[in-house]
Residue, then its C-alpha position, 0 to 999 in steps of 0.5 A: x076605957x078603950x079596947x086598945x087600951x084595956x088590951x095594953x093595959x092586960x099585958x102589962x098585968x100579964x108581964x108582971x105576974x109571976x110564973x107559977x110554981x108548977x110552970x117554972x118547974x116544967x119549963x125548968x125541966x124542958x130548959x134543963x134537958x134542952x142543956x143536957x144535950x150538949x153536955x151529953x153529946x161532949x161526954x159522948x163525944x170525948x169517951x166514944x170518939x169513934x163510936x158513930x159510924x155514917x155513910x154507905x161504908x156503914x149502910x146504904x140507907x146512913x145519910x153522908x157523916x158531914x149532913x149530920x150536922x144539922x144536928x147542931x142546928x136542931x140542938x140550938x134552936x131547941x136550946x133557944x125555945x127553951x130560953x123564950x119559954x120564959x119570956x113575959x109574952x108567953x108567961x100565961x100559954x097553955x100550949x107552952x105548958x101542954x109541951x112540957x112533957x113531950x119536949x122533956x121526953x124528945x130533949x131527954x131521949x137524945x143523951x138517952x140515945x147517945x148512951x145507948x149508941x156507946x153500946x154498939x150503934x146497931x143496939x136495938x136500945x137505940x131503936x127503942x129510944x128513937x120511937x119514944x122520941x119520934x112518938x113524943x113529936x107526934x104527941x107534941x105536934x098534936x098540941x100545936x095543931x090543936x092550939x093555932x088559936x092561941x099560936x095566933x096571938x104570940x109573937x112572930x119570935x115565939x111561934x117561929x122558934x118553936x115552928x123551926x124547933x119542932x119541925x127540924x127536930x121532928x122531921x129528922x128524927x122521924x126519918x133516923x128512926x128509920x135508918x136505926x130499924x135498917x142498922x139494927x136489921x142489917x146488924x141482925x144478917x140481913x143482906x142489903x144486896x140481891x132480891x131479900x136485901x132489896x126488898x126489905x130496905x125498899x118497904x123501910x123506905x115507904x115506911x119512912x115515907x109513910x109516917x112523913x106525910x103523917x107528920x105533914x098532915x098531922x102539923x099542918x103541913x110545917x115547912x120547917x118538917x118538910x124541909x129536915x125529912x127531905x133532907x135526910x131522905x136526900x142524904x139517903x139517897x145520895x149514899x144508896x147511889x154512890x154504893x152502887x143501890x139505884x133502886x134504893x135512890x129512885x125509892x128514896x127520890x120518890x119518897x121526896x116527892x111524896x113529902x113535898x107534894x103532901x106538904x102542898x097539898x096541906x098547907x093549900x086545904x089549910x089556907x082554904x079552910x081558914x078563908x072558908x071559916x073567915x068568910x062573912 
């Protein structure tokens, strides 16, 4: 038998095994909290209305209310990979399995975030959740680096769900754990205005910036990452300059440049190091 036609001939096979009991429950569970996000959010939405607070009204560091929309793109897109788990292409991924944990916990975390917001938007729960979240991507993103190899062998849909999902997830949560740490303070007393005030948002600022290159570096330098943590840098930037914060726009321009140019510089030292290992 050829090698084409034993290939064909094991993804056939592939396709008509069943999922074992232990996958169909976890990539149930993923699907279910996946769900869970909309219905927590028209719960939130129907119950506390008026509860979520955006713009430099609120902080100089609170990107503008209508940019949080991108949250409805986040949602759907992890609603989606969530469907594709199911598909017979992916029925045998480890990675995929490897996932379920951490995306449970991201999926989850979001109605747990909500319901700590219906406390009060600067509660320090709120921050809390953020860093299981932003620390379950990471974990997440971890599992991916270290499976390019299988990722290799999946579909173009597949892969690129899950590269938009976890990247756009990723990348805005990972910079709205950020502004949480500047509500929560700011809600402490803390002033956003004179020397302290300034210097205080300005080190969140690199904080932010820090763990985006983090994030950059540890996915392999992922677009779709790249492109969401600017985003909310930008969105940042664009209420710190209409309060009257330049120095805080300048910061948050720079940290823009530093996520687009670590993002190239990866993706660049990626590419040389797959030519290099496939070089005869």
């Amino acid at each position: 038998m050829s090698e084409s036609l034993r290939t064909s001939s094991s993804k056939v096979e592939r396709s008509r095994r069943p999922l074992s009991d232990r996958a169909r429950l976890g990539r149930g569970l993923v699907l279910f909290f996946a769900v869970g996000q909309l219905v927590s959010n028209l719960i939130f939405s129907v119950l506390f209305p008026n509860q979520l607070q955006s713009g430099v009204e609120f902080s100089p560091l609170v990107p503008p209310g209508a940019m949080f929309s991108i949250w409805a793109v986040i949602i759907v897109a992890s609603i989606l990979y969530a469907v594709l788990q199911f598909r017979p292409a992916v029925r045998d991924s480890a990675l995929m399995d490897r996932l379920v944990a951490p995306l449970c916990v991201v999926y989850a975390g979001f109605g747990a975030w909500l319901a700590a917001a219906s406390l009060g938007q600067e509660s320090p729960l709120t921050l809390v959740v953020f860093v299981f979240i932003v620390g379950a991507h990471f974990v997440a993103w971890r599992r991916i680096s270290a499976a390019r190899a299988e990722l290799a062998t999946w579909t173009r849909l597949d892969r690129g769900v899950l590269y938009l999902s976890e990247g756009l997830y990723a990348g805005w949560t990972s910079m709205a754990l950020f502004v949480n740490v500047a509500t929560v303070l700011q809600a402490t007393g803390a002033p956003i205005t004179g020397p302290w005030g300034t210097t205080w948002q300005l080190l969140i600022i690199a904080a932010a910036a820090g763990t985006a290159v983090l994030f950059v570096v540890t996915s392999g330098g992922s677009l779709s990452y790249a492109v969401a943590a600017c985003y909310a840098l930008v969105g940042a930037g664009i209420s710190s300059a209409l309060g009257g914060f330049p120095a805080l726009a300048i910061a948050l321009g720079a940290g823009v440049a530093v996520v687009v140019g670590s993002t190239i510089v990866t993706r660049v030292l990626r590419s040389r190091r797959v030519r290099a290992v496939s070089a005869p």
